[in-house]
C-alpha positions, 0 to 999 in steps of 0.5 A: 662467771666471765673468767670460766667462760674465758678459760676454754678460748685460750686453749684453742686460741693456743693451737690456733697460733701453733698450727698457724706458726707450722703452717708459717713454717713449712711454707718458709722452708718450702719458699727457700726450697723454690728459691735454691732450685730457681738458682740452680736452674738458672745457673745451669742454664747458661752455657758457652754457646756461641752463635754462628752462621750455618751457611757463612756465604748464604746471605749475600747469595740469598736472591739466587737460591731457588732450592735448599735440599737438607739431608740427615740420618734420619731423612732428607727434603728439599726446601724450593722457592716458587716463582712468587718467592715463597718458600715450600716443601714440595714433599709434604 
């Protein structure tokens, strides 16, 4: 009577574990796939960027400027410094 009452439970017990070890799977290879696309990334991301100054002569004239006009393709506007020393944009 107790080897009957056993003999279903292996089956089951059976796809259990093979679900579990596709399940273990899938997310092995899924984990790698993270792992070799995080390498990509960061390899990629580094270039030969080199910080320079944009207005080389700027700093040590800094207290002097009382306005900086930027002007590009799409548009222009002016940066002014008021009599407190803060920095607005007159046009906005």
């Amino acid at each position: 009577m107790n080897t009957s009452a056993k003999s279903p439970l292996v089956p089951v017990l059976e796809r259990r574990i093979r679900a579990l070890a596709y399940l273990a799977a899938v997310t092995g290879l899924l984990v790698v796939f993270a792992i070799i696309a995080q390498w990509q990334r960061t390899s990629a991301g580094h270039t030969a960027f080199e910080a320079v100054s944009m207005f080389p002569g700027l700093e040590g004239k800094a207290e002097a400027v009382a306005s900086i006009e930027v002007e590009s393709r799409s548009g222009a506007f002016t940066v002014r410094r008021d009599a407190a020393g803060k920095w607005t944009i007159p046009e906005k």
